[in-house]
N, C-alpha and C positions, 0 to 999 in steps of 0.2 A: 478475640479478634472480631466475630460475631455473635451477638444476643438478639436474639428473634423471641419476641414475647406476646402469645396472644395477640397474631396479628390475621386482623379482615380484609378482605378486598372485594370490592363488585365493578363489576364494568354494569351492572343495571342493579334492578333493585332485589334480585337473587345474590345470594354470596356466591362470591367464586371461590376466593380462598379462604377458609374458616379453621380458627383456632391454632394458628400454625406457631408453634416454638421448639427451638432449639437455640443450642449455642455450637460456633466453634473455634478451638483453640489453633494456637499460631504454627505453622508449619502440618497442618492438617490438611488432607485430602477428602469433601464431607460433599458426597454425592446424593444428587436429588432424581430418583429414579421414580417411572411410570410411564403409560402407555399416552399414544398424542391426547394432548386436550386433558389434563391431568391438571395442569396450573402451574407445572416446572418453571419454562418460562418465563409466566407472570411473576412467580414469585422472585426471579432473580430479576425481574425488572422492576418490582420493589426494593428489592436490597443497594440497586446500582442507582436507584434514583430517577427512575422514569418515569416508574409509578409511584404518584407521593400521598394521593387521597386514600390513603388505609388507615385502617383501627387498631388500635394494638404499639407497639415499640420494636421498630426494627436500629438496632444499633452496628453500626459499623466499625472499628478503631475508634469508639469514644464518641464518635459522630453518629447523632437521629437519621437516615436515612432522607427522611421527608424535607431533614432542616439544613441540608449540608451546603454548604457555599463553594465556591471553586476549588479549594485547596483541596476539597472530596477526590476528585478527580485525578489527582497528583498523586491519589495512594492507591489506584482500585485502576488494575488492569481489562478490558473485558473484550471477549470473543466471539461474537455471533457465528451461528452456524453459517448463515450466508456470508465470504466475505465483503467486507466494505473498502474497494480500493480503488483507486483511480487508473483506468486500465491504459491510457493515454501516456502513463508518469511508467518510467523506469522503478525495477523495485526500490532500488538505491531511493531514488527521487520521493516515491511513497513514503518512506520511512526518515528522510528526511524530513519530509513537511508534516509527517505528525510527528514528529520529534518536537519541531518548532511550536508545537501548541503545549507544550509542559515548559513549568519555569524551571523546575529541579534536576537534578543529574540525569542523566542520558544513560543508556549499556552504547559500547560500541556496536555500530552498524553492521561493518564486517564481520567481526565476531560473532555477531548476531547472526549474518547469512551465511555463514560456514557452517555453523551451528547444525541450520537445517539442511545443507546441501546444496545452497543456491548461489553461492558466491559467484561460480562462475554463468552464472545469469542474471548478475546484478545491475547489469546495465540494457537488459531488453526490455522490452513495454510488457508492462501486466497482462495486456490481453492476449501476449503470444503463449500467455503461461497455461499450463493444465490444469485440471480442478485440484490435483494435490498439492500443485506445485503454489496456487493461493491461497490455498488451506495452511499451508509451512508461513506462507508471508502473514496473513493476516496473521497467526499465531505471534511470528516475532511481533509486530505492529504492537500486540496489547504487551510486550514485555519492553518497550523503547524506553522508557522513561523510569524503569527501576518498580515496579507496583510493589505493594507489602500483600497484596488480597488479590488475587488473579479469579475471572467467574468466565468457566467457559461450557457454551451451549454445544452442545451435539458435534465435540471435536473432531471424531473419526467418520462423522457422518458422510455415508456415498464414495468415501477414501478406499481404496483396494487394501486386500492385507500386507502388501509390505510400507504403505503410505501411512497407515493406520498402523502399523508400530512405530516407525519414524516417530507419530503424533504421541504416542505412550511414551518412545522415551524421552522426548520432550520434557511432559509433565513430569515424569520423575524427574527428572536433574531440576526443572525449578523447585519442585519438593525438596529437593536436595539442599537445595540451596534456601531454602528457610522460608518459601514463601507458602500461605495460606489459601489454598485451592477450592473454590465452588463448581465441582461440573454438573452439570445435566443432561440427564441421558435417559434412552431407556435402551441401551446394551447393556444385559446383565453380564458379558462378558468383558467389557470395559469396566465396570464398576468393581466385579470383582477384583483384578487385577491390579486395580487403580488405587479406590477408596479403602480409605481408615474406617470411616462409619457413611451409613448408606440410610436415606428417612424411603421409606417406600408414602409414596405420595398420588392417591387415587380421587377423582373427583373433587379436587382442592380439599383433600383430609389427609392429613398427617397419620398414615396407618400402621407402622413401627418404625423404630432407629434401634439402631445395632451396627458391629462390624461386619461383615460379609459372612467372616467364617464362625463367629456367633450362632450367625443365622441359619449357618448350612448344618453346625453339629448340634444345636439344641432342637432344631426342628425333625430331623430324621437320622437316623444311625446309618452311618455304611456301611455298606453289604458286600460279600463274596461270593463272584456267582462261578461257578467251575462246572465244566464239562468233563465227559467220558465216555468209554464206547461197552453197551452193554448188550449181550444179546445180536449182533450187528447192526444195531441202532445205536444214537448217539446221546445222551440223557443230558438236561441242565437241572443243576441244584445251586438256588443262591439259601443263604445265611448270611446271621448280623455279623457283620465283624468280631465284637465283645463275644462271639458264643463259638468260635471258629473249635475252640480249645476243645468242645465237650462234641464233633460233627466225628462222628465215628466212622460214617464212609468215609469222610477225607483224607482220615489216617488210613483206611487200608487203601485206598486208592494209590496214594502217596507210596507207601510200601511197598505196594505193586508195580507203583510207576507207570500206572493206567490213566492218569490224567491227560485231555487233548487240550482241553486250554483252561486259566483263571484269570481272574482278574478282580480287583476291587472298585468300588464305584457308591457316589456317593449324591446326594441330592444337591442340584445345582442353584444360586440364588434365583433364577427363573423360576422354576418348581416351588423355591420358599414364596416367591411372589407372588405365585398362582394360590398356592395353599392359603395364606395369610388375606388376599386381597379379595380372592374370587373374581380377579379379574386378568384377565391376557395383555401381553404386550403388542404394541404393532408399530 
């Protein structure tokens, strides 16, 4: 669905984005993480055709990127973190009128706002709406017209946690339903969640790809950290998991039934981030 090959970019005469390639396949979820000012953004604004003066081969469904004519358009859903709506225009009405800007099939409208929760606010003006509640619409907006490739920036961004799962199951169900997903983000908690394979991307360099949980079990082993009361004090002992077998306090603890708490625990894609990039998220 997408082929990224060896591609450049500069806004000056420093590179911004250097060496960048991947592919990915159809009904994938292929997350571009990294902290602000990283080149996420630019680079999905290569891929969607905003940015066309780069070096290298960016291919979209068969289409150059740089070369694509309008029918481009008719297949590539897209999201910006800020929505883009017309706050004047009822939701209904927003979604009507970029409906009317695709030649090709339609999803139904309603369906669409039930979907998210908004049905029965489908007829107020956008600007009575909340920040989640246009974060839901702009979301339908990029699915009106049926996409094959959906690219969405910073979906749960500044959204509260129950708007921000709303926004998660979203993307599943259109996963669900066959469609090929670009998010960008730098929630390592959304990506894991979300994404199939994840490029960690630092200073416009491509610094590994993998799936999430790849990255979490080949990077560091998880650990068992257990508590107990010894002496009238209270002791922690963690251990690798793989070694739990051979922890010869834990069996007499356990026999004794002197354990106060356990738990297992494992290193999180942030931490593989950090390790891998030497750099923090923000």
């Amino acid at each position: 669905m997408i082929d990224v090959r060896n591609v450049y970019f500069s806004y000056s005469k420093t590179p911004f984005l250097k060496d960048i390639t991947f592919s990915v396949d159809k009904g994938e979820i292929f997350g571009f993480l990294g902290p602000s000012g990283a080149g996420k953004s630019t680079l999905q604004k290569v891929l969607t055709g905003i940015c066309t003066n780069y070096e290298g081969s960016a291919s979209i469904l068969g289409t150059e990127s740089k070369n694509h004519g309008k029918d481009f358009y008719e297949k590539i859903g897209v999201d910006f973190e800020f929505p883009s709506l017309f706050d004047k225009l009822s939701a209904r009405e927003n979604l009507k009128y970029f409906a009317s800007l695709y030649s090709g099939n339609k999803r139904d409208i309603d369906e669409l706002l039930k979907e998210v929760g908004l049905y029965e606010h489908a007829d107020k003006k956008v600007s009575a709406f909340s920040k989640g509640m246009k974060s839901r619409l702009n979301f339908i907006k990029s699915l009106i017209h049926d996409p094959d490739v959906l690219f969405l920036d910073e979906p749960t961004s500044g959204l509260d946690p129950n708007n921000a799962k709303i926004m998660k199951d979203l993307i599943r169900k259109e996963k669900e339903r066959g469609k090929t997903i670009i998010l960008t983000t730098h929630d390592m908690q959304d990506a894991t969640e979300l994404c199939d394979r994840v490029v960690f991307i630092v200073d416009g360099q491509m610094k590994a790809v993998d799936t999430p949980h790849n990255f979490i079990m080949s990077r560091g082993a998880a650990r068992v950290t257990y508590t107990y009361m010894e002496n009238g004090q209270e002791r922690m002992v963690s251990t690798i998991l793989s070694d739990i077998s051979g922890d010869e306090t834990l069996k007499q603890l356990i026999d004794e039934n002197r354990i106060t708490s356990i738990h297992s625990g494992e290193p999180t894609l942030n931490d593989i981030f950090i390790e891998i990039t030497g750099t923090h998220l923000d």
